[in-house]
N, C-alpha and C positions, 0 to 999 in steps of 0.2 A: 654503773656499768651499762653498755649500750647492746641490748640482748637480742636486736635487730638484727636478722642476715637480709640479704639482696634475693630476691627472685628473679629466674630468667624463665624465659621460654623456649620450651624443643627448641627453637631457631639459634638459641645464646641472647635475644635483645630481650631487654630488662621489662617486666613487668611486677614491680615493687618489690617490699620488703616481707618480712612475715616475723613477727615477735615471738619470740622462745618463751614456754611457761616457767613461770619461777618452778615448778617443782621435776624441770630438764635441766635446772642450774646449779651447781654447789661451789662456790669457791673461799669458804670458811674454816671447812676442813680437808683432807684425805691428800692431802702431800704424801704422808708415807702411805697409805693405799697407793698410790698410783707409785711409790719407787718399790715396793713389793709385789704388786704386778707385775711392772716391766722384768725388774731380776728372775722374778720366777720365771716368766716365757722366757729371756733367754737365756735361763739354766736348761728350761727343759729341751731346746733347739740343739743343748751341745750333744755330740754323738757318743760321748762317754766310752769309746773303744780302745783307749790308749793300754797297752797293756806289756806287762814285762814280765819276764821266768825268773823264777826261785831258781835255787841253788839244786833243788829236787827237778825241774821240767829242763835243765840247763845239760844241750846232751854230752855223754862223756865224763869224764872225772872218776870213773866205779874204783879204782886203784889208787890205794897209796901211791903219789907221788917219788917218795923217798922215806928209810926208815926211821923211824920216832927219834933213835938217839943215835951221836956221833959225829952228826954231820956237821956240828956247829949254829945250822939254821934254827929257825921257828918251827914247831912241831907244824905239820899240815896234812890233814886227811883225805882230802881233795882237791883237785886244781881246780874247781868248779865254784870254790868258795866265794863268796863274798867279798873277800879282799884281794883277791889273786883277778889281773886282768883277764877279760873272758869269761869270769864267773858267774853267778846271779846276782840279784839284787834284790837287797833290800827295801823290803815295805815298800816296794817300787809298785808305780798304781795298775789296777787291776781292770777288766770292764764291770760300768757301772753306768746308773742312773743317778743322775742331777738335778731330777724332779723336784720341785718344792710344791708344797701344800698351799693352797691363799682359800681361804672363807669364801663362798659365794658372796655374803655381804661386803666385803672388802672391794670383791674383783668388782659387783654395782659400782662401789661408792667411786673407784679408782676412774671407772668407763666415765662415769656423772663427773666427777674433777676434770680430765680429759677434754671431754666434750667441752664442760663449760672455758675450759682456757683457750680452746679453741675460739668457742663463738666470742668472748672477752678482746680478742687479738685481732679478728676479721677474717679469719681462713678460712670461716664455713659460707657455703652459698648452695642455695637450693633450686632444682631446675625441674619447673611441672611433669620434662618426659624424656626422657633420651633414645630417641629409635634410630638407628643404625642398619641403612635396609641392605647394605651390601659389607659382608666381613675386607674392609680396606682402613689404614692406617690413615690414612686422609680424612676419613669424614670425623675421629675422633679427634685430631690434630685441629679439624677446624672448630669445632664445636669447641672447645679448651679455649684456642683463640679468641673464639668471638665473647668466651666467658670474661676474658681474660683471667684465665687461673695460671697460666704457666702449663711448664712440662712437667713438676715433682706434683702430682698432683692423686687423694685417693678418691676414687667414684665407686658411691653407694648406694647404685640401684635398688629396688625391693627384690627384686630376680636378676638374677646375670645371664642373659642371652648368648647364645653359641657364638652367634654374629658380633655380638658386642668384647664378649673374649677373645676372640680372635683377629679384631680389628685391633683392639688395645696391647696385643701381645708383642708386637714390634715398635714400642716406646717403655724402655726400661725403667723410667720413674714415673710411671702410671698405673696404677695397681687398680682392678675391680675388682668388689668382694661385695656379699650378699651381707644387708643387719647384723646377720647372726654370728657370722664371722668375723668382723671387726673388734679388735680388743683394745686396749689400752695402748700398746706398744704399737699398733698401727696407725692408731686415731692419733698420735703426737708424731710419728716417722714423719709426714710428707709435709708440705708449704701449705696447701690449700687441699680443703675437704669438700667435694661436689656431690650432696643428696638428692637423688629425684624428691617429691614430696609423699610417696609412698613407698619411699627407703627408709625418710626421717620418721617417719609412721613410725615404722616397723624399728628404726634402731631402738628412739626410745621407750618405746615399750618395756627394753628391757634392765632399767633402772627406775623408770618413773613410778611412782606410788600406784598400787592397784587401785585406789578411786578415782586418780585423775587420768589412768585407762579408760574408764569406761565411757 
């Protein structure tokens, strides 16, 4: 497998490549790490607010409808029932949390599978700096271009600049986010992954083995 991404500079024109350490690459294991990741983020994204009245919160119903016997019908104690249109409902859902649990070891191994199918496939490319001296959608648009990354595209500065979020906020499949925020589910969402070289610093730090930190 070819662990090599492209280097550009500020300007987008290439100044080589740079070689991934084996121990920023896993692609032997963690399939299910990285499908246990993703579900859990977007379990925890759902709003969990969905919610329906009992037969008790459902207003109305305090009186017998009709007396117990004679009438020929089904007994019924209230028109509020569960069976009777209008009523409550059953074991109907509640507000809740869809939170799942994931190991921090897993959530690593997931990010490290992740990354490495990325750089495996060619969507990562690293660019020495990205300065953006005026918040305008143009100088982001061009800088992309001259990368040639496309528009789906996620940029992983070491810091996210005021100027630089607000330049990127008026193209919809362009996402900027800081290392530490980057998850699994974002690092596989977009086409192409654009690291400055002290964003890829700081991403992998945090799977990479503490001695090949130092």
């Amino acid at each position: 497998m070819d662990t090599t991404v492209p280097v550009f500079s500020g300007d987008g024109s290439p100044s080589g490549t740079m070689e991934m350490q084996s121990a920023w690459i896993e692609l032997e294991k963690g399939t299910q790490a990285v499908h246990d990741e993703v579900v859990a983020f977007l379990a925890m994204r759902r709003a969990g607010t969905a919610s329906t009245k009992t037969r008790s919160e459902v207003r109305g119903g305090g009186a017998k409808p009709y007396r117990q016997k004679g009438t020929g019908r089904a007994r019924a104690g209230s028109i509020r029932s569960p069976l009777w249109s209008g009523g409550g409902v059953i074991f109907g859902p509640k507000p809740r949390s869809y939170a799942k649990k994931v190991n921090k070891k897993v959530r690593q191994l997931a990010l490290k599978r992740a990354f490495s199918e990325r750089v495996a496939e060619g969507a990562v490319m690293v660019v020495d700096e990205i300065t953006v001296a005026q918040p305008k959608t143009k100088a982001v648009r061009e800088l992309l271009q001259s990368l040639k990354a496309g528009t789906d595209v996620l940029v992983i500065p070491a810091e996210v600049s005021e100027t630089l979020l607000l330049a990127s906020r008026n193209m919809p499949s362009v996402e900027v986010m800081e290392p530490t925020a980057v998850n699994t589910y974002w690092m596989l969402l977009f086409k192409k992954v654009v690291f400055t070289r002290a964003g890829l610093e700081a991403f992998v730090k945090r799977f990479a083995p503490k001695e090949e930190q130092a």
